[in-house]
N, C-alpha and C positions, 0 to 999 in steps of 0.2 A: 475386534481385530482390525478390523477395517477403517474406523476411526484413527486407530494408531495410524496406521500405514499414512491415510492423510493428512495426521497430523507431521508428521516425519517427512514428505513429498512439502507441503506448502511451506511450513517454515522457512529453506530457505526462497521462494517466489515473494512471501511477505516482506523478507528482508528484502530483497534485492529493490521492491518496489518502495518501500520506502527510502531506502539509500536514494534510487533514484530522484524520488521527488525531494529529500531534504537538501542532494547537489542544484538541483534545477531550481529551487528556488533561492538556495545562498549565491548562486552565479546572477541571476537576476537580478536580486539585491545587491549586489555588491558592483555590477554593472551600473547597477543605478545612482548609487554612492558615488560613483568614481566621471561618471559623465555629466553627474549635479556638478562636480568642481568647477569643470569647466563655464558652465553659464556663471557663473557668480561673481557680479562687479565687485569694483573696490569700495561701493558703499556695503554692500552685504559681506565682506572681507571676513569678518567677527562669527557669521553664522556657517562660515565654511568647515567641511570637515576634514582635518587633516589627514585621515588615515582610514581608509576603508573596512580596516581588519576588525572594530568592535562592532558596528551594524551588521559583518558578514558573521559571526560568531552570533548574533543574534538572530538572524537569517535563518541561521542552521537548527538553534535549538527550537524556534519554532515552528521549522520547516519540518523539524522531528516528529512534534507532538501532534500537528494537523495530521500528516502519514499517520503516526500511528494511529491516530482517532479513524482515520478512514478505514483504516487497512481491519483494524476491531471490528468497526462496520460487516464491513466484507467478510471476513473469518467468521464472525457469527452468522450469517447468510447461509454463508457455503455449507456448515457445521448442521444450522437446521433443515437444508435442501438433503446433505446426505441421510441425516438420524430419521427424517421423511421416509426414504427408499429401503432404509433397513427395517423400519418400523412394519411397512409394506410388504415386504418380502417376506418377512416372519410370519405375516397373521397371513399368508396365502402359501405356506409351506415349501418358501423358498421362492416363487415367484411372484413378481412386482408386478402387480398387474394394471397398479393405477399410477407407476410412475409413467414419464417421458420417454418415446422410442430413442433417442440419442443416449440420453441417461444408461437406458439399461444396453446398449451395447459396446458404450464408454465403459461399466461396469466389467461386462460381460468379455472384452476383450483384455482388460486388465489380470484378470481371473483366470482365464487360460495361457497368459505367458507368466 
């Protein structure tokens, strides 16, 4: 049961953090696209890029896939620190005796509201 619930609670933090990082990197990129124009003489006229919108559309998809690779990372982290504490709690009949004092009062106060 408790798994669920954290599954249901992080999904959307995952998102949001990914959103976040695939904005903050296509702004960067596309910052970067758009203030190359200006350095570039008339002999480099040929390598300029007219239009910033397909480097920032690229920006984004793989601004996506690093997030999600991270965020997987993380999710599986979190996933094995909790299934730890339940694992714990069970074989001690209901208390975690070798989890973290933060842990079990993060738990513990979720529990009573």
């Amino acid at each position: 049961r408790q798994m669920c619930i954290r599954d249901r609670c992080y999904s959307f933090f995952f998102f949001k953090q990914k959103t976040a990082y695939e904005m903050l990197r296509s702004l960067v990129g596309s910052e970067m696209c758009i203030r190359d124009s200006f350095y570039v003489t008339k002999a480099d006229i040929r390598h300029q890029i007219s239009s910033p919108i397909l480097p920032t559309i690229a920006f984004i998809i793989v601004g996506y896939v690093i997030a999600d690779l991270f965020m997987t990372v993380y999710s599986m982290s979190v996933d094995t620190v909790l299934q730890c504490f339940l694992v714990d709690e069970e074989a001690h009949d209901g208390r975690a005796t070798n989890a973290p004092g933060d842990l079990k009062n993060i738990l513990e106060d979720n529990q009573k509201s």
